[in-house]
C-alpha positions in Angstrom: 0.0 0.0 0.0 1.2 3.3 -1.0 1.9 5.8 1.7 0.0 9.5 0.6 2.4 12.3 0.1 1.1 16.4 -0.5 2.9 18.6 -2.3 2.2 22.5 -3.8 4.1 23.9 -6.4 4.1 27.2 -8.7 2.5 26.5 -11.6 1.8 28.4 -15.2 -1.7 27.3 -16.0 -2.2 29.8 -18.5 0.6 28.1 -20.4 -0.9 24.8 -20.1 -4.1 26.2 -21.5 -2.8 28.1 -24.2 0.6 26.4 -25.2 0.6 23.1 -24.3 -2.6 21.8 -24.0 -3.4 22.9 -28.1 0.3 21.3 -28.8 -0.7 17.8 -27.0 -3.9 17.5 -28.4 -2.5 18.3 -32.1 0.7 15.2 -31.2 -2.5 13.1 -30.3 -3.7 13.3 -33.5 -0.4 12.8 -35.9 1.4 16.7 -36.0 4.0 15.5 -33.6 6.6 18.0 -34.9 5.4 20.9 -32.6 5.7 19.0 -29.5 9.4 17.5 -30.7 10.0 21.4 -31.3 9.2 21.8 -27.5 11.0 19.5 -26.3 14.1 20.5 -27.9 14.3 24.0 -26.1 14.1 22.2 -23.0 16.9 23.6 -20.6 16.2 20.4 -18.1 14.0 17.4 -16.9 10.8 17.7 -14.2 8.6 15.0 -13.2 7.9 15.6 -10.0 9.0 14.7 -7.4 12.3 15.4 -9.2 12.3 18.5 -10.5 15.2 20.8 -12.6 16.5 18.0 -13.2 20.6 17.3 -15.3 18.8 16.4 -18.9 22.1 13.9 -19.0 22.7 12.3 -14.8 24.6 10.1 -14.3 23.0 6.0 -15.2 22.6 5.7 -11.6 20.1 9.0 -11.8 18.6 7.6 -14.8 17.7 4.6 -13.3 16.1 6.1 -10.0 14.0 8.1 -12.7 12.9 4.8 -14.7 12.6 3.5 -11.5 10.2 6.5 -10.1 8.0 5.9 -13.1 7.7 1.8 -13.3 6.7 2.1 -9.8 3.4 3.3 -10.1 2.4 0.6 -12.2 3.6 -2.9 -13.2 2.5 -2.2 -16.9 4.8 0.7 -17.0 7.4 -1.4 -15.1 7.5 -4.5 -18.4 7.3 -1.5 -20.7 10.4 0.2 -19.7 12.0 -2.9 -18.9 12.3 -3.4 -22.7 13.3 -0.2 -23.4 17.2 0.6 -24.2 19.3 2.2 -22.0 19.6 6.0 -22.4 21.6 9.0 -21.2 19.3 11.7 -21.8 16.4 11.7 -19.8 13.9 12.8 -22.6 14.6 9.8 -24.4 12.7 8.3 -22.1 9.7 8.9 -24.3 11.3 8.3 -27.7 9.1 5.2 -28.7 5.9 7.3 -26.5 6.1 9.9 -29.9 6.7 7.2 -32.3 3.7 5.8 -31.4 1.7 9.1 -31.1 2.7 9.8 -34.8 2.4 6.3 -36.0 -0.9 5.6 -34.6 -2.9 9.0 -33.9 -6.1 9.2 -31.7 -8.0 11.5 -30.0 -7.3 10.3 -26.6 -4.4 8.1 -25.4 -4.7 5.5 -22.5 -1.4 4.2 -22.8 0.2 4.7 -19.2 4.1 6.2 -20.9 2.3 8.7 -23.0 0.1 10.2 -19.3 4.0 10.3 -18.2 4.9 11.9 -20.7 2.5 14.9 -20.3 3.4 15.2 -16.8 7.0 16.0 -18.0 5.8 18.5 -20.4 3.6 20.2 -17.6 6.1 19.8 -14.6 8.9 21.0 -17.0 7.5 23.6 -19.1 4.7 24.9 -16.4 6.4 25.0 -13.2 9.4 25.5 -11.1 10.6 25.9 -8.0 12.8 29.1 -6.0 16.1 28.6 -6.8 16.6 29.5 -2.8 14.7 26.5 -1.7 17.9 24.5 -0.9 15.9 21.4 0.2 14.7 21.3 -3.2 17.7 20.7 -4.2 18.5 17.6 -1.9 18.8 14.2 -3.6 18.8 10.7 -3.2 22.2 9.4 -4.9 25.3 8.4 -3.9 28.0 10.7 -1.9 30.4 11.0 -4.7 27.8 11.6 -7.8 27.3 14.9 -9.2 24.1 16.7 -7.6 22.2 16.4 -11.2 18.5 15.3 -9.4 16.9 17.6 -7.6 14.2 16.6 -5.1 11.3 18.1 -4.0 10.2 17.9 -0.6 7.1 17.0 0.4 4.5 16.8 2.8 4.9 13.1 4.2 2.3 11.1 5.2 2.1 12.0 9.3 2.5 15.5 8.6 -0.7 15.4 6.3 -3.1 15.7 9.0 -1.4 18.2 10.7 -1.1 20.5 7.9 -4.9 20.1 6.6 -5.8 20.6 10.0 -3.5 23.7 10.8 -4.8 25.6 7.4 -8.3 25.0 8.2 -7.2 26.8 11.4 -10.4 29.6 11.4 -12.0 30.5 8.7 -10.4 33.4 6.8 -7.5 30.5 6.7 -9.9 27.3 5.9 -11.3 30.1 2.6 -7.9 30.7 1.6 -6.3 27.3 1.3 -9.7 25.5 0.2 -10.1 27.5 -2.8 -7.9 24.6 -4.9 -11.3 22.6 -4.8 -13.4 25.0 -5.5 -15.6 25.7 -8.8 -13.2 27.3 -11.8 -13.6 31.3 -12.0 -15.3 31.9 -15.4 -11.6 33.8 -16.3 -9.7 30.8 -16.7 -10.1 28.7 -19.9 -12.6 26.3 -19.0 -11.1 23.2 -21.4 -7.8 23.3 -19.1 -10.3 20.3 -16.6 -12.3 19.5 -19.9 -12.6 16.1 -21.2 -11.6 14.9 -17.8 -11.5 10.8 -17.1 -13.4 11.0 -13.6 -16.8 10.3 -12.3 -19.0 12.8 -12.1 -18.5 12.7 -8.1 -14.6 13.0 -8.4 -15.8 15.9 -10.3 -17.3 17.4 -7.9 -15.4 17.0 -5.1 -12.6 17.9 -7.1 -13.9 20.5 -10.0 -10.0 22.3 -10.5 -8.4 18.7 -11.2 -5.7 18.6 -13.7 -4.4 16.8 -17.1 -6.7 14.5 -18.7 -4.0 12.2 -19.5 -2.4 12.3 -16.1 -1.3 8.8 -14.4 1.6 9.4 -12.7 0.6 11.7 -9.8 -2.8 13.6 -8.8 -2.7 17.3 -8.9 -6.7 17.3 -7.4 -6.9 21.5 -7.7 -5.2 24.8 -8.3 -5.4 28.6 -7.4 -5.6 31.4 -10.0 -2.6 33.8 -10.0 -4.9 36.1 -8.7 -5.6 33.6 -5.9 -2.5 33.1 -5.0 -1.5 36.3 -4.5 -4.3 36.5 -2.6 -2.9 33.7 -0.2 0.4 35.4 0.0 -0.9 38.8 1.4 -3.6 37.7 3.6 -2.4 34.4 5.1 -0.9 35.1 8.7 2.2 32.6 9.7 3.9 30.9 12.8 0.1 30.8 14.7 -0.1 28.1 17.3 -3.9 27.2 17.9 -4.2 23.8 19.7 -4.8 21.3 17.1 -6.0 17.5 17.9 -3.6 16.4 16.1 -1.0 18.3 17.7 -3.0 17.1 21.3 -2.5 13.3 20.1 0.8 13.6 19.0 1.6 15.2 23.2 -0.5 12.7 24.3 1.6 10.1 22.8 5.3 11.3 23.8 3.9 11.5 27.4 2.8 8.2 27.4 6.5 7.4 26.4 7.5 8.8 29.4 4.7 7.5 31.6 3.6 11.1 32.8 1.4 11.0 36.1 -2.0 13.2 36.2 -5.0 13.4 38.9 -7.3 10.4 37.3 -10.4 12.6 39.1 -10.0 15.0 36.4 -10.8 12.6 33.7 -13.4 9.9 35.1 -16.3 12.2 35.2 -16.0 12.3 31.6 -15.0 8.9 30.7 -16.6 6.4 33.2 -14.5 3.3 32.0 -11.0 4.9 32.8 -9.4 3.0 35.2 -8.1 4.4 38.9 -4.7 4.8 38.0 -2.9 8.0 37.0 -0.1 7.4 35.3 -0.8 7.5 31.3 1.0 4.4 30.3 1.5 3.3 25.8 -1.3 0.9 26.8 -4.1 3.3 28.1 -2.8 5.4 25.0 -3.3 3.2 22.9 -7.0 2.7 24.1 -7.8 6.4 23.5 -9.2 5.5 19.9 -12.5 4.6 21.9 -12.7 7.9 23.8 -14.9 10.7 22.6 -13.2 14.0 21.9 -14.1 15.7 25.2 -12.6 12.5 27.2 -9.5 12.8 25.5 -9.4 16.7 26.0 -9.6 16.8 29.5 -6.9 14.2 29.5 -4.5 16.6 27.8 -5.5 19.3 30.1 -5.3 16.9 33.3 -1.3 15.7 32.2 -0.6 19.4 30.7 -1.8 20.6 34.5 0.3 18.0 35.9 3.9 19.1 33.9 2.9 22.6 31.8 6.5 22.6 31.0 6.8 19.2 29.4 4.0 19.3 27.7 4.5 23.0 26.6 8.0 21.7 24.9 6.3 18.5 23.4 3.6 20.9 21.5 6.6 23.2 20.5 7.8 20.4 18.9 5.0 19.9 16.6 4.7 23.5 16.4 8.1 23.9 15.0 7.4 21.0 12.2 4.5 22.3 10.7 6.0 26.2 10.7 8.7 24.4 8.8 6.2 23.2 5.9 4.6 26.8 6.1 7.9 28.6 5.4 8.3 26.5 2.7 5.4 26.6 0.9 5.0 30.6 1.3 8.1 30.5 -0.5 6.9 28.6 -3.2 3.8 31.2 -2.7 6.0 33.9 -2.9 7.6 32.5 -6.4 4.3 31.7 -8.0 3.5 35.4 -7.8 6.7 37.0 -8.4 6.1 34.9 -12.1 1.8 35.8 -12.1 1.2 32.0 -12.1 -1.0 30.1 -9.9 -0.1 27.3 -7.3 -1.2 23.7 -7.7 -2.2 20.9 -5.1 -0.7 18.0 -5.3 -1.9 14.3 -3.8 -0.7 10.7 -4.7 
């Protein structure tokens, strides 16, 4: 089972719309030559999560790209399998346009050619600050030249954390929730058009992206003017207390079995037992709890060792203003450019 990852980046839509959507759907139906014309000016390689990425790494970097792509599905896995090896990371897709001039259609379904659209939107579409060192961390060996560059992300703890710290109060829940909402009648309306989803996927997520997208779910965008939006309005480094922030305390107390006055919590949870030390055990019982039970737990320990608990929160604090500084950054650049800023989930 795959584990979810989040990511936002900057993101051109009106170039999609304008430029590379008209260009895809032309290769799609046999004029190929525009979209080999793109790819030619390409000044580097993006499929995210590697991104401004050495068009010629080193094999070992090749191979963690192949291997990035056959990962997400076992027919993409036998098809690259076959393929030569290469040094240049575009010619990934060398037999992908063969085919698409070969064999036009209106709509393509095989799994390379979605990947292949991804790199034309990731590399053409968006970027990332060139001051966002820990973009430019990488996953190769010590003595390779730094030719990938990858993205970090929002890993799968942090996830609930972050949607529930920017859905914090509502001026913040409007701001960061406006990825899913209904397209502004500005923006080309055939950039979702033609969309392979249910009508429910649909409308749950109305600003999801690339028809022909397999590889990874951007579920929703903002408008340039949105995102600017975000960047002037959005207020950083607030600590409201979070439950997930509460668990998380709740849980590295239990690692140190923290005492508390048990009175303070039976009157709300009649099963707790008479004991007042919170052990991993009686933590690990607080999925049955209702929300005020586990509450007045917090407060009960919190009362019992402010300071601990106070540094324990901190903690968590710290992590998630981590991912905010981040992302404003990547706020910041999407503005500085007048694109938007895309939502990412796989």
């Amino acid at each position: 089972m795959s584990i979810p990852i989040m990511d936002y980046l900057p993101f051109d839509y009106m170039r999609y719309a304008e430029e590379i959507l008209p260009l895809w759907r032309e290769a799609l139906q046999g004029n190929i030559e525009p979209l080999k014309n793109l790819i030619e000016t390409a000044t580097h390689f993006s499929l995210w999560p590697y991104m401004r990425c050495s068009l010629s790494p080193s094999p070992n970097e090749v191979e963690r790209i192949r291997n990035s792509i056959a990962y997400s599905s076992s027919r993409l896995e036998r098809f690259l399998s076959l393929q030569p090896k290469i040094t240049h990371l575009w010619k990934l897709f060398a037999p992908v346009i063969q085919q698409m001039e070969q064999r036009p259609t209106l709509t393509s379904r095989w799994e390379i050619t979605a990947v292949l659209h991804s790199a034309l939107v990731y590399t053409f579409c968006s970027d990332l600050p060139t001051q966002d060192e820990s973009a430019l961390s990488r996953e190769s060996d010590r003595n390779e030249t730094p030719h990938l560059h990858y993205a970090p992300r929002i890993g799968n703890e942090d996830i609930p954390l972050w949607e529930e710290y920017t859905c914090r109060d509502e001026l913040t829940k409007y701001l960061w929730k406006q990825f899913y909402q209904p397209l502004p009648a500005d923006v080309p309306s055939d950039i979702v058009a033609g969309q392979m989803y249910t009508a429910e996927t649909r409308k749950r997520n109305p600003r999801a992206l690339f028809a022909y997208f397999r590889y990874a779910n951007p579920s929703g965008f903002l408008t340039s003017g949105e995102t600017k939006r975000l960047l002037q309005e959005y207020r950083r480094h607030e600590a409201p207390l979070l439950h997930d922030i509460l668990e998380s305390c709740l849980r590295d107390a239990a690692t140190q079995e923290l005492t508390f006055d048990w009175l303070d919590v039976k009157r709300a949870e009649h099963s707790f037992p008479p004991a007042g030390v919170l052990t991993m055990d009686l933590h690990d019982s607080l999925y049955t709890w209702d929300r005020e039970a586990i509450n007045l737990l917090y407060e009960a320990v919190r009362k019992a060792h402010p300071a601990q608990m106070q540094q324990f929160a901190q903690k968590y604090y710290e992590r998630v203003w981590r991912l905010e500084e981040e992302m404003m950054e990547r706020v910041a650049y999407a503005v500085s450019q007048n694109w938007g800023f895309m939502v990412i989930y796989e």
